[in-house]
N, C-alpha and C positions, 0 to 999 in steps of 0.2 A: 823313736830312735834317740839314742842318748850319746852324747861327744864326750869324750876324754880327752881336752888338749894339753898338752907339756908346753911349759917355757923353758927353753935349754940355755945355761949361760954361754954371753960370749957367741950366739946364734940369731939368725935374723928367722932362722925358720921354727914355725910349730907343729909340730906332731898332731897329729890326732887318730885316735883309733874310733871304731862305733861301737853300740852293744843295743843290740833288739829291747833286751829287758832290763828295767829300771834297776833289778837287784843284783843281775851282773854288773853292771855300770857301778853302783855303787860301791860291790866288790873290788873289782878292781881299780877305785879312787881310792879303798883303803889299802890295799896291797903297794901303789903307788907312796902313799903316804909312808908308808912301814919303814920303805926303802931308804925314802928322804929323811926319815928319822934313825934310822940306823948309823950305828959307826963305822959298819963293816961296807963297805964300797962292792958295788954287785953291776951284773948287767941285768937290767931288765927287757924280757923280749914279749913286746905288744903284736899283737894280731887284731885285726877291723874284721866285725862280721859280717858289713856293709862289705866290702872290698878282700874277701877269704886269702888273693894273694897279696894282699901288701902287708909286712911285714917291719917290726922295728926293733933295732935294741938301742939302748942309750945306760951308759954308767948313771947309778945313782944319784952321785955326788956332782953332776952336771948337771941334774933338775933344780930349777927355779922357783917353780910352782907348778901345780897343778888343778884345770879347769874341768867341774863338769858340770854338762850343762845338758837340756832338753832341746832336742833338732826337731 
C-alpha cells in the first residue's frame, strides 16, 4: 500500500489518500505535482482505495507539499 500525504497551508491537518499499486501512486504524486506547478488554480478531488468512501478536494494553490511514501 502506498500513501499520498498533502501539507495544506495555514492547516494543522494532512490529507492522505492510499493506492494498492506502486504506479498508481506514483501517478497520481505526478498529477499532484502538475497542479502545484500550474498557474491556473483548480480543485483537486482525491479518493482512498483503502477507504472507497472518503473523499477530498483541496485548491491547488493551498498545497504545500506533497509526500509519498510506502505503508
Amino acid at each position: 500500500m502506498f500513501a499520498i500525504e498533502l501539507t495544506i497551508r495555514n492547516s494543522n491537518t494532512i490529507p492522505m489518500v492510499q493506492r494498492k499499486v506502486e504506479e498508481d501512486a506514483n501517478d497520481l504524486y505526478e498529477k499532484i505535482l502538475a497542479a502545484i506547478n500550474s498557474e491556473k488554480n483548480q480543485i483537486l478531488k482525491l479518493t482512498c482505495e483503502r477507504y472507497p468512501k472518503m473523499k477530498i478536494a483541496v485548491w491547488s494553490r493551498d498545497i504545500a507539499a506533497v509526500q509519498l511514501s510506502e505503508i
